[in-house]
Each structure stands twice: as structure tokens, then as C-alpha cells.
C-alpha positions in Angstrom: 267.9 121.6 43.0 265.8 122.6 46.4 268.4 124.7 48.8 266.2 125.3 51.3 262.2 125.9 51.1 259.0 125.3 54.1 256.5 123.0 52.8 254.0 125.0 55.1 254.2 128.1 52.4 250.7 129.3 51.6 249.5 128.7 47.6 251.3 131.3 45.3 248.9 133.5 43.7 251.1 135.5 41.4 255.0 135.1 39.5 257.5 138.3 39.4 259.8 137.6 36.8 263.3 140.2 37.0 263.8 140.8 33.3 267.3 141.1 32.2 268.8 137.3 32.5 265.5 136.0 33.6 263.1 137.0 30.0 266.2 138.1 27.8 270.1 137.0 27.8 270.8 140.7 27.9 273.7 140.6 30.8 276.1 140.1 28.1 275.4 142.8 25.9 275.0 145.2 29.0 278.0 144.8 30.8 279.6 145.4 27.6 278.7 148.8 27.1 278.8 149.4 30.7 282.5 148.7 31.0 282.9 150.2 27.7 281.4 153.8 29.6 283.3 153.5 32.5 286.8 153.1 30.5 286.0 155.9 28.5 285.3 157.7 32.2 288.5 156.7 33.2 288.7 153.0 35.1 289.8 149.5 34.1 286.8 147.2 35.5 287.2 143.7 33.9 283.7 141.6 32.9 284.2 139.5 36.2 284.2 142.5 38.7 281.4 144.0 36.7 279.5 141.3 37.2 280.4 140.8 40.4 279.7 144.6 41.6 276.6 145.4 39.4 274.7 142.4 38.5 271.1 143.1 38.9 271.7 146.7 40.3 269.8 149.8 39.1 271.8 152.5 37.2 271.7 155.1 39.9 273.4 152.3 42.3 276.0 151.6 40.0 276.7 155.3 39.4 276.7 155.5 43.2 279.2 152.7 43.4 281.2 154.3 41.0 281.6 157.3 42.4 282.2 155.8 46.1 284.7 152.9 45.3 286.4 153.5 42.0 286.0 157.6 42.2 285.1 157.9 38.7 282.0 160.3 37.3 279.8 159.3 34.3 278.1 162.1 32.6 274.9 162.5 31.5 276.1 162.6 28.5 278.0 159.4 28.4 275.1 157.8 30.5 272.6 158.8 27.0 275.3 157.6 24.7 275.7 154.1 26.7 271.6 154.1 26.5 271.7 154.7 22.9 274.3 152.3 22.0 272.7 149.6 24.6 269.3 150.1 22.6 270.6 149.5 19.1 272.7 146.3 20.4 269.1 144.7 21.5 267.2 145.5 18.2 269.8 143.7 16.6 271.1 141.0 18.6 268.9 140.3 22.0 267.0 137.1 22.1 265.0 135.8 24.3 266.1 133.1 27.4 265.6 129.7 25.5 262.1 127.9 26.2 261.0 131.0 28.5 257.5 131.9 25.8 256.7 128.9 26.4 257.2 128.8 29.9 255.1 131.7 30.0 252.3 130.1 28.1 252.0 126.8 30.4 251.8 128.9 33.3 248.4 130.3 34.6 249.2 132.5 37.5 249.4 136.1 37.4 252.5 137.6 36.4 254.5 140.9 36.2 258.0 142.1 35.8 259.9 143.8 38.3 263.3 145.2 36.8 265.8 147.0 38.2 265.7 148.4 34.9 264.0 151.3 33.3 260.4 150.8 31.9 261.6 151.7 28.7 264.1 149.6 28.8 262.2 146.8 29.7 259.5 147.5 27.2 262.3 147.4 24.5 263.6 144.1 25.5 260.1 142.1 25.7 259.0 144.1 22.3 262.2 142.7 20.9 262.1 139.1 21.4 258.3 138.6 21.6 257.6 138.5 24.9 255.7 141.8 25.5 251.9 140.2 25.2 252.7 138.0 28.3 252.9 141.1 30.8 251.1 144.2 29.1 251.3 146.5 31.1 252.2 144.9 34.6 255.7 146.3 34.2 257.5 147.6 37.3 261.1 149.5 37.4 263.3 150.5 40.4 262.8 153.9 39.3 259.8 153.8 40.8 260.8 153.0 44.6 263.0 155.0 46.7 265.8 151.8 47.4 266.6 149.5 44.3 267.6 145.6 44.8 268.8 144.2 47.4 266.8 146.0 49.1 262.7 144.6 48.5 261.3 147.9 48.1 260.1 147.1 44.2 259.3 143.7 44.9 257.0 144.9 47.5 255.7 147.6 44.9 255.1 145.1 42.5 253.1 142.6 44.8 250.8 145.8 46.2 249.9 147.3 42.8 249.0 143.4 41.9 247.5 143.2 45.0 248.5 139.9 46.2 250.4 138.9 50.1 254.2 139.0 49.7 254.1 135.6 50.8 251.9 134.3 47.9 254.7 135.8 45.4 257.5 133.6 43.4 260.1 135.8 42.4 262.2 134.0 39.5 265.7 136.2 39.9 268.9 135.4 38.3 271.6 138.5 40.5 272.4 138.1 44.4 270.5 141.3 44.5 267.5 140.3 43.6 267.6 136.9 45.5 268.8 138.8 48.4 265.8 141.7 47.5 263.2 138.7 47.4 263.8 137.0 50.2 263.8 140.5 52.2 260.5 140.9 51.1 259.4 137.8 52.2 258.5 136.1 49.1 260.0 132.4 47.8 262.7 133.1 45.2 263.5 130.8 42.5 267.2 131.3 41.1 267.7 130.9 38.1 270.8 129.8 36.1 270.0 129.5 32.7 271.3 132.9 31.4 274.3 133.1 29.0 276.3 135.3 32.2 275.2 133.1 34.7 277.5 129.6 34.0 280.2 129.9 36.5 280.7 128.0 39.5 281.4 131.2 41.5 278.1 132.9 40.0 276.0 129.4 40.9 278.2 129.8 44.3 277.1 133.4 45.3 273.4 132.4 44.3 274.1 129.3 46.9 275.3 131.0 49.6 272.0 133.2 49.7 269.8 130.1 50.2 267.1 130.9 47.3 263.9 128.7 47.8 265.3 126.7 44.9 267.6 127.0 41.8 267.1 125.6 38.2 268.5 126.7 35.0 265.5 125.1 32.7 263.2 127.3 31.9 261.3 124.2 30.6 260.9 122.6 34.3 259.6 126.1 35.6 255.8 125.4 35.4 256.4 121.9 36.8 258.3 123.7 39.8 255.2 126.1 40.4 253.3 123.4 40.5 255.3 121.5 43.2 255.1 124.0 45.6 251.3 124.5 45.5 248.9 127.1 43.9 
């Protein structure tokens, strides 16, 4: 479904996929052990505040939002068991978004991954389910800007190490961050809504209000939706 889009757009020349909900149904299995942590750090945050508050967020803003709005503190130690826990709940359960390796096959632009989260992370999740020989190396984290999404500071990142114009990137984000981060940056975001978190009305709803270039939640159609807008 188009929401809004300019037909005088110049040809993209490169795809930045976000990672988490995008390349792997992960959001599930994250929030979990996120709102696991913060109860054992002392606050009650239910699965539709969490997502509400930290979708698509870096660590070190939801730390930061945690310590400013719900006046909790998460140890380093409880931040390394969450990781450790997180990392043994992909090896055995994450899977990739369905039809997305093949997405990735049909299309023949250049294309990285911009995450908000950690490259190690990342390289976990696309080893996992298969996906790692798409992107190599081209593998960029919010650890590696100074501001994390919604701010476009690590799509901006991503298009000058790839060295293509901000406005010949598609961005394919599933989190009002990251829309709100692309479209900062000046690229055309495709929002995505294919993702095992991402099946509510209000979650299609937040993703509306932000006007995205476009929204789908097939990653079969995607190559045919490059295609339509020129490349």
C-alpha cells in the first residue's frame, strides 16, 4: 500500500535492510528477555509498552529510557546475562522472516544492514538462519554513530561507507524509529509488516502515522516494489 512517495525520486542505487524484524523474527524473543531483565531490576513493563517504548531502539537508549522514565538501573552484570540468555534463544529458536533469502536473491542492488543492534549480534542472527552470505561484511551497528534511531545518524553512516547519495537509498524498516530515522536522513523507507510483533492495528497505525514511502508485509513483492520505483 503506497502512503505517500514522489514519482520524481532519482534511481535507487543501494537497499539498507534493519535486521531484527526485517531479516529475522527476533522482536519476540528479545522483548522477552528484555522485560524479563528489567523485572528482575525492579519494574513491571508489559510486552505492549515494551514494544511501544523500545522497538527498534539501541541498548544504551533503552538503558537511558529506563533510567529517566521508570528510574530503574540494569547492571552490567544483568545486561551480560540478558546477552547470554538472548544468544542461546537464537541458536535454538530464531528463524528467518519467511520468503526474505529469496528476496534477497531476486534483488541486484547493493545491500547492507544497518542495525540498531550490536555487530555481533547481528552476525549471530544472519549466521543463524542463513542469511549471512547476502551482506558479508557490509554490516553496520548504532554502536558505531554517536545518536541511535530515530535519529539518521547510522543510516547516513551506512550510505557514506557504501558510498552512495542518501537519496538513492531504500531503507526496509519495520520500528517508528527507524522509519522516523530514514526519512530524517532523507532516504525512501519501505515499512514493513511482516514480522511475527508487527500484526496489530495500533503497530500498522504508528507505522501510518509516520507516512513511510510505502508499506507491505510480503517479503515476496519486495523486488517487484524496487522495481516500481526505478533503479
Amino acid at each position: 500500500m503506497i502512503i505517500s512517495g514522489v514519482t520524481n525520486n532519482p534511481p535507487a542505487e543501494l537497499v539498507i535492510f534493519d535486521c531484527d524484524g526485517v531479516l529475522v523474527d527476533s522482536e519476540p524473543l528479545s522483548m522477552r528477555v528484555l522485560l524479563e531483565t528489567i523485572a528482575e531490576a525492579g519494574a513491571d513493563i508489559d510486552a505492549e509498552q515494551g514494544y511501544e517504548h523500545f522497538l527498534g531502539k539501541s541498548l544504551a537508549s533503552v538503558i537511558e529510557i529506563l533510567r529517566r522514565d521508570y528510574h530503574i538501573a540494569v547492571s552490567d552484570d544483568a545486561l551480560e546475562k540478558m546477552r547470554k540468555r538472548l544468544y542461546a534463544f537464537f541458536e535454538s529458536e530464531l528463524r528467518p522472516i519467511p520468503g526474505i533469502a529469496e528476496a534477497l536473491a531476486s534483488i541486484e542492488l547493493p545491500r547492507c544492514v544497518a542495525s540498531s543492534s550490536q555487530v555481533e549480534r547481528v552476525k549471530l542472527s544472519l549466521a543463524v538462519t542463513g542469511l549471512a552470505p547476502f551482506f558479508g561484511d557490509r554490516i553496520f551497528s548504532a554502536s558505531m554513530v554517536d545518536n541511535g534511531k530515530p535519529a539518521p545518524d547510522l543510516f547516513l553512516h551506512a550510505a557514506r561507507e557504501m558510498q552512495i547519495e542518501p537519496a538513492r537509498c531504500i531503507v526496509i524498516e519495520d520500528s517508528p524509529a527507524g522509519v522516523e530515522a530514514a526519512k530524517r536522513a532523507g532516504m525512501r523507507v519501505f515499512a514493513f509488516l511482516g514480522g511475527s510483533h508487527a500484526q496489530t492495528p495500533a503497530h500498522r497505525q504508528s507505522l501510518e502515522d509516520l507516512e513511510p514511502f510505502l508499506i507491505f508485509d510480503d517479503m515476496a513483492a519486495l523486488h517487484g516494489l524496487i522495481e516500481s520505483v526505478g533503479v
